[in-house]
C-alpha positions in Angstrom: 130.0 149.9 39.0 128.9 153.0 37.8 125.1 154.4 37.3 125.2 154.9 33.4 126.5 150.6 33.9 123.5 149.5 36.4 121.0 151.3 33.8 122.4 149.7 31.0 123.2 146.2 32.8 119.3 146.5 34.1 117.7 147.3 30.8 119.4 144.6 29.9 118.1 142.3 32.2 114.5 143.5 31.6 114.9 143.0 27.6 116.3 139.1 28.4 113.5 138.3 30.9 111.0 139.8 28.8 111.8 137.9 25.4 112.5 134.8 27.7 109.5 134.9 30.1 109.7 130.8 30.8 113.8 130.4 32.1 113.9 129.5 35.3 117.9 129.4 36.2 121.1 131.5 36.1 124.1 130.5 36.0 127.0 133.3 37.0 130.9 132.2 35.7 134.2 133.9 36.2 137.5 132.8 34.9 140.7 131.6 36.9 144.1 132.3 36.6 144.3 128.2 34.5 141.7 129.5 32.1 138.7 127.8 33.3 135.2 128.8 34.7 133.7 128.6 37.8 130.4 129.7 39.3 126.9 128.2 40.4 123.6 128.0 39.3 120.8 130.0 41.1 117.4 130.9 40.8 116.6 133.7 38.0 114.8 135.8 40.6 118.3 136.5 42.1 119.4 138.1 38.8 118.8 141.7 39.5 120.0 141.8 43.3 123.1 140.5 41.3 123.1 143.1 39.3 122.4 145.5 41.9 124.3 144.2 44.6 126.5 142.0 43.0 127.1 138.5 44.4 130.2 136.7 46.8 132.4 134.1 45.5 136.0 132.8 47.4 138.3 134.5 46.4 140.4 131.4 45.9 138.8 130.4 43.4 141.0 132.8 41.4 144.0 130.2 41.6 143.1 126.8 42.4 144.6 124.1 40.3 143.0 123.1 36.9 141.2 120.4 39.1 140.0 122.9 41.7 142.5 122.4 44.2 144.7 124.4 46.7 148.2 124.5 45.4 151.3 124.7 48.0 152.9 128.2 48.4 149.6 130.1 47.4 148.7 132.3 50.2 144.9 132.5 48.7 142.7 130.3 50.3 145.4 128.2 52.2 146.6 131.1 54.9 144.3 134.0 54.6 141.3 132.3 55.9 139.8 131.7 52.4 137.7 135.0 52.3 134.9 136.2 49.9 135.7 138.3 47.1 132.9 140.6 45.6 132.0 140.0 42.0 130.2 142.5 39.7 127.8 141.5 36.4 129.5 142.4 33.5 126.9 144.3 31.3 126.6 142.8 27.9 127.4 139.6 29.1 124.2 138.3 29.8 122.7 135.8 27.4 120.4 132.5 26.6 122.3 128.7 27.0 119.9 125.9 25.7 122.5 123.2 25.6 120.9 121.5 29.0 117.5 119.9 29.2 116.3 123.9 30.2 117.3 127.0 28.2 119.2 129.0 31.1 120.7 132.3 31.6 124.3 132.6 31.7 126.2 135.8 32.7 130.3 136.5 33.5 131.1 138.4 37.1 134.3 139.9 37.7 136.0 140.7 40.8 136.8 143.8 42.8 138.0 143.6 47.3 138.0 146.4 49.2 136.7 148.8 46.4 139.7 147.5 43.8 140.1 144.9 41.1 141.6 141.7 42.4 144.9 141.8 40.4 145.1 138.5 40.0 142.0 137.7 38.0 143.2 137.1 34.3 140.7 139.7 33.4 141.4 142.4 35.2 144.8 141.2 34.2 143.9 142.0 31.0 142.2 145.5 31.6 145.3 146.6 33.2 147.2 145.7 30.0 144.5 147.9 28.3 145.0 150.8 30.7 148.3 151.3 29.2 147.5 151.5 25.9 144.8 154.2 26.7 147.6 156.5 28.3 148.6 156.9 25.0 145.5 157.0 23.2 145.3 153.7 21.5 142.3 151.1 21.1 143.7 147.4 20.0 141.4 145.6 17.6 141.9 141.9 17.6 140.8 138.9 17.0 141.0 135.0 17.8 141.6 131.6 16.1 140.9 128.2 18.0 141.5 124.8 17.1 139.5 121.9 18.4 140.0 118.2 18.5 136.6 116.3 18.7 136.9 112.9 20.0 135.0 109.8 20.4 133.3 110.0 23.7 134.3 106.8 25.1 138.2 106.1 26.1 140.0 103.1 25.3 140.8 99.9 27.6 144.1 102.5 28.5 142.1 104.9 29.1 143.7 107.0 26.3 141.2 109.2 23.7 139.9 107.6 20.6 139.4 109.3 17.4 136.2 110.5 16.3 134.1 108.8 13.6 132.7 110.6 10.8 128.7 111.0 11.7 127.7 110.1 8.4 129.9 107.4 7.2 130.9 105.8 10.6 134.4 105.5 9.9 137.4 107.5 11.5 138.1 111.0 10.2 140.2 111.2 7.7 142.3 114.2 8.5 142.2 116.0 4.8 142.9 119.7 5.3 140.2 122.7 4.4 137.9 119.5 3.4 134.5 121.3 2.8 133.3 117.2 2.7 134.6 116.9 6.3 132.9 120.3 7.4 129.5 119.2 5.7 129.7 115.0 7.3 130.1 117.5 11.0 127.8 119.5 10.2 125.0 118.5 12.5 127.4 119.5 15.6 128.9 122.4 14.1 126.0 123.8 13.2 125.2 123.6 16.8 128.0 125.1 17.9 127.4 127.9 15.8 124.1 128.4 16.3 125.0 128.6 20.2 127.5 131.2 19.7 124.5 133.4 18.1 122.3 133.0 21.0 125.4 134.5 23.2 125.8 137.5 20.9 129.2 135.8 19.5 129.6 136.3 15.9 131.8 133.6 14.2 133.8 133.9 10.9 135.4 130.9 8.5 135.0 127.7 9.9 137.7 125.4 8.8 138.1 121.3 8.9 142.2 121.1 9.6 145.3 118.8 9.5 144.1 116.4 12.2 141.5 113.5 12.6 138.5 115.8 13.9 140.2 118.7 14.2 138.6 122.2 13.9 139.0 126.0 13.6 136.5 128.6 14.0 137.4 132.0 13.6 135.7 135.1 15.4 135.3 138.3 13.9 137.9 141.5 14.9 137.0 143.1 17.8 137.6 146.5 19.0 136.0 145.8 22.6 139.3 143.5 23.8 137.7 142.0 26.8 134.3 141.2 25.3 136.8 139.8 22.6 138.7 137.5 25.6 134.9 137.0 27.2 133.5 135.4 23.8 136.5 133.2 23.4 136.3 131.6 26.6 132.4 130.6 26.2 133.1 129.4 22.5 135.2 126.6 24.7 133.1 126.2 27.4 130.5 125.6 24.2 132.3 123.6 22.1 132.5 121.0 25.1 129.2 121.1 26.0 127.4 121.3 22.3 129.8 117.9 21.9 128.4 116.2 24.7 125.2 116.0 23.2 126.1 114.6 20.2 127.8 111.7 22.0 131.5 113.6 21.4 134.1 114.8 23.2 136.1 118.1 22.4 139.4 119.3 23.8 141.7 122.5 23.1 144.4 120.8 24.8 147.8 121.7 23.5 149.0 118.6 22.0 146.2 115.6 22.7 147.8 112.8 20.6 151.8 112.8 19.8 150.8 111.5 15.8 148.4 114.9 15.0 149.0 118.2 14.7 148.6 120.4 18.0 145.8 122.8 19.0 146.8 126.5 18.6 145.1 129.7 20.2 146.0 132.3 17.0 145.5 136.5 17.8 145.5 138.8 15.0 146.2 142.5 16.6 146.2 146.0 14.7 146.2 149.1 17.1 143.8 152.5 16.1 144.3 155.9 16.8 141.2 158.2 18.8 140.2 159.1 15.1 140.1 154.9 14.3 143.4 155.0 12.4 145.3 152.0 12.5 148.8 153.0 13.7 150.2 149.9 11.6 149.2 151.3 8.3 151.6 153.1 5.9 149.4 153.1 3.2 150.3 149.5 0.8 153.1 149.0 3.3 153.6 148.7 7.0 154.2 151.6 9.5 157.2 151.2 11.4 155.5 151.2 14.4 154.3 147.9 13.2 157.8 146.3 12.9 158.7 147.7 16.5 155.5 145.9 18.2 157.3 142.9 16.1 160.0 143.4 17.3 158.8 143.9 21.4 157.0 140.2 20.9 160.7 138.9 20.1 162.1 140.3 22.3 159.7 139.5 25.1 159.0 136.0 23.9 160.9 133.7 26.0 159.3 135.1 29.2 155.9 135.2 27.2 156.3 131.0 27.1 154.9 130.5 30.2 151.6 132.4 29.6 151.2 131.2 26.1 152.1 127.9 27.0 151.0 127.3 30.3 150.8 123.1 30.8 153.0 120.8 30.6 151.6 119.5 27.8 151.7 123.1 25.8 155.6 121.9 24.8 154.9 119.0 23.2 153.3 121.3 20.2 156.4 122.8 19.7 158.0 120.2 17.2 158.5 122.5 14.4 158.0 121.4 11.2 154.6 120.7 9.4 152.9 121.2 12.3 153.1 124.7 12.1 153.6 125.3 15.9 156.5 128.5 15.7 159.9 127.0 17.7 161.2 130.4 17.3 162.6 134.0 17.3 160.9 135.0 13.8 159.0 137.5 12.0 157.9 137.5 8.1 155.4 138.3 5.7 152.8 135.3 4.8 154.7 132.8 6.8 153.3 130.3 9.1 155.8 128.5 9.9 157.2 131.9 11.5 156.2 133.0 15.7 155.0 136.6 14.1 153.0 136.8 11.0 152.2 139.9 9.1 149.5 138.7 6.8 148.0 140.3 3.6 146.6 143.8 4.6 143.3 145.0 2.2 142.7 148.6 2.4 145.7 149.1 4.7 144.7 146.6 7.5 147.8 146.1 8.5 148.0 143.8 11.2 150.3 140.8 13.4 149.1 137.6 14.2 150.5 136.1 17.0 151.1 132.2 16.0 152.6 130.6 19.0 150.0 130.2 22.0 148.1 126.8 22.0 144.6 126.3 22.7 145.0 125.5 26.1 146.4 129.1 27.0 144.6 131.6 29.1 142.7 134.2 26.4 142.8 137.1 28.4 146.7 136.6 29.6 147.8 135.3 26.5 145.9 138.7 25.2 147.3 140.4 27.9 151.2 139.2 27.4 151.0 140.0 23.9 149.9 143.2 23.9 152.3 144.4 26.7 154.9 142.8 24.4 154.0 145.2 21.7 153.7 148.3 23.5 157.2 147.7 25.0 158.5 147.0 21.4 156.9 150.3 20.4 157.6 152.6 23.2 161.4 151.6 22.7 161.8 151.1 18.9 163.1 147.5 19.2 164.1 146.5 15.5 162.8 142.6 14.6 165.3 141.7 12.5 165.1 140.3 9.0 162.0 139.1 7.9 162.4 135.4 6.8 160.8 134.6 4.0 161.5 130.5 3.9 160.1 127.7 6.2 161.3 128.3 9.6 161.3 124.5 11.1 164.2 124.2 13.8 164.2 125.1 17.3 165.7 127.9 19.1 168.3 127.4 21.8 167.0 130.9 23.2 163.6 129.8 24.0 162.4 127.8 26.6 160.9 124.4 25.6 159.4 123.2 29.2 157.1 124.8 31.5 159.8 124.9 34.8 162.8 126.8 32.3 159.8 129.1 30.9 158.8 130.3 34.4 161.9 130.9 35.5 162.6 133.3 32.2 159.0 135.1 33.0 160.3 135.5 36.5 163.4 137.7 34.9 161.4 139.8 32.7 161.5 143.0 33.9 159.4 144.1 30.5 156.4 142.3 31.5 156.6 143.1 34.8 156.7 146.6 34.8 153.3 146.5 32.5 152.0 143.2 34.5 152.9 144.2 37.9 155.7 142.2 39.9 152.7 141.0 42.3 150.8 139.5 39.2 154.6 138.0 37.8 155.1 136.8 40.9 152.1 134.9 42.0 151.6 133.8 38.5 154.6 131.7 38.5 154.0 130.3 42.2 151.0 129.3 40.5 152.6 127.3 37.8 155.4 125.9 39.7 152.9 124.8 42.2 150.7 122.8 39.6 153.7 121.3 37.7 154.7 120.3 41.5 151.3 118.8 42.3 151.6 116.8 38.7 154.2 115.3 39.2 153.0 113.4 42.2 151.7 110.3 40.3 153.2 107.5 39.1 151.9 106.2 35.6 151.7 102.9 34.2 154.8 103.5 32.4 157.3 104.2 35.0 156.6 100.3 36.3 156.7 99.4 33.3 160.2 101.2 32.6 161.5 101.0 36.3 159.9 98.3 38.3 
């Protein structure tokens, strides 16, 4: 860390403690390879050592499973004798949490051994990714969409999720789509979630009731800082689940929670400026060619990009084409959501991609990550898209993979997104997901005895 970054990270500190004289706790996070935080709580008189000495966390922690458990095959924490990493406060970070019975202080770490980044920390993932469009002189402004499920907080005799009731009339949501009715009957807990995001410096956009029984969107604003942007999206999740909880909910991004609704999606609109802020997608009231390239590097790197952007086993089962609006394949096209790349209407020349396919459950800063090494390869070789379609695109294709081990083994081929990712990353990425799907797998449900026995 530099000294312009510990002034700035302690004047920080000293602004926080000052307007917030009475908090008493910390609590440091980092994110792991499955998208989730980790971290502990601490005393808030250990917040500037942190910041001046930084703090030790294992470095396995990087790539347990989504349950916190040692996979087979990963060398971290299983044959290396589970060392320490050293993590760093990330300035800017830093902000209030009052969703326990105590307003804390909650701040993101990243990791660095031996003087260099861990490379397999989705974040410095990211900044690698971020590196290379740098070289050539290019910042990336984006921005995220999430959809949410909010369920009743108690599961059924099955132990299967129940759908949420409607807080004002007590009867199950009725899944009517861009209902303002449904947003206002919620708006007690979204209103808290929203307010939340404030107090973390996150500023959200539209907020949208969509096609499923307590189902969700809320948008954040573009972003030209692409890590704070990654940063902000993974504590909207870890505070949608938490501002549920206390109003007797539960909420989930998982991919595909029920079979009968529409799936959760993880949307990314990208446009790419210049060092004099001029977006490289713009040709005035049309698109630069430039843009249709990156379009075309996201096709073509799209079957090894299945694996980041649908990392579960339970990702596939969002990809039924159709009305659910969950892209099954190889396409590009103006205004079209039923398409994998959108190019939606630009004002003022805002020329743009959004990036339909991820789910909710994906990684933000590696689903960032693959998409914007799949531009930058579609640009720096002039890869042409294709046709735009301009009709519903419902069926799937027989190029892409549909399940989690045939999309691993496609990432493991992709010499594209290894030579921006690293073959080390690529590598111990997939280990990772083979080794999860493995550890899955060993569990034998209700319905195999009741198919089998």
């Amino acid at each position: 860390m530099t000294p312009k970054k510990d002034t700035a990270l302690m004047q920080e500190i000293d602004e926080l403690l000052s307007a917030h004289p009475h908090i008493k706790e910390l609590e440091v996070l980092a994110i792991d390879i499955s998208g989730h935080f980790f971290g502990k709580r601490y005393p808030i008189s250990k917040l500037k050592s942190f910041a001046a000495e930084g703090l030790a966390f294992p470095m396995s922690m990087l790539v347990l499973s989504v349950i916190g458990e040692l996979l087979a095959g990963i060398h971290y924490g299983a044959d290396d004798g589970d060392p320490d990493a050293h993590f760093s406060l990330i300035p800017g970070s830093l902000s209030v949490i009052n969703w326990g019975k105590r307003p804390r202080i909650q701040a993101i770490a990243t990791s660095n051994q031996d003087g260099e980044a861990v490379f397999f920390e989705p974040r410095n993932v990211l900044a690698r990714v971020l590196q290379a469009f740098e070289k050539q002189k290019w910042q990336p402004m984006v921005a995220f969409e999430l959809e949410f499920y909010l369920f009743d907080q108690a599961l059924n005799e099955q132990g299967l999720i129940k759908l949420v009731r409607n807080p004002k009339t007590g009867q199950i949501d009725t899944p009517t789509v861009l209902s303002t009715t449904r947003i206002g009957d919620f708006e007690d807990i979204i209103d808290d979630i929203v307010e939340a995001c404030n107090q973390q410096n996150i500023e959200t956009g539209a907020i949208s009731a969509e096609m499923g029984a307590g189902q969700f969107e809320i948008n954040f604003n573009h972003h030209s800082d692409v890590l704070r942007a990654a940063d902000e999206t993974c504590l909207f999740k870890r505070t949608v689940v938490e501002i549920a909880k206390k109003h007797g909910m539960m909420a989930s991004f998982i991919a595909k929670p029920m079979l009968d609704q529409p799936g959760n999606g993880l949307h990314m609109h990208v446009s790419v400026l210049d060092k004099k802020r001029n977006n490289i997608f713009s040709d005035g009231d049309k698109p630069h060619q430039r843009l249709l390239y990156a379009i075309g590097g996201l096709i073509d790197c799209m079957p090894a990009s299945m694996s980041y952007w649908a990392p579960n086993i339970n990702s596939y089962r969002r990809y039924t084409g159709g009305a659910n609006c969950a892209p099954v394949s190889l396409t590009w096209g103006h205004e079209n959501r039923t398409v994998a790349f959108r190019i939606p209407l630009a004002k003022d020349g805002a020329w743009r991609v959004e990036n339909r396919v991820p789910g909710a459950d994906a990684n933000p800063y590696l689903a960032m990550a693959i998409t914007l090494a799949g531009m930058l390869h579609g640009i720096q070789h002039k890869l042409d898209p294709g046709k735009p379609y301009d009709q519903a695109v419902n069926g799937r294709d027989v190029n892409l993979p549909l399940n989690l081990a045939d999309a691993v083994g496609v990432t493991l081929g992709s010499e594209a997104l290894i030579n921006i990712l690293g073959r080390s990353f690529v590598e111990l990425y997939c280990k990772h997901r083979e080794s999860e799907t493995f550890a899955f797998e060993q569990y034998i449900s209700a319905r195999e005895y009741n198919w089998y026995l």
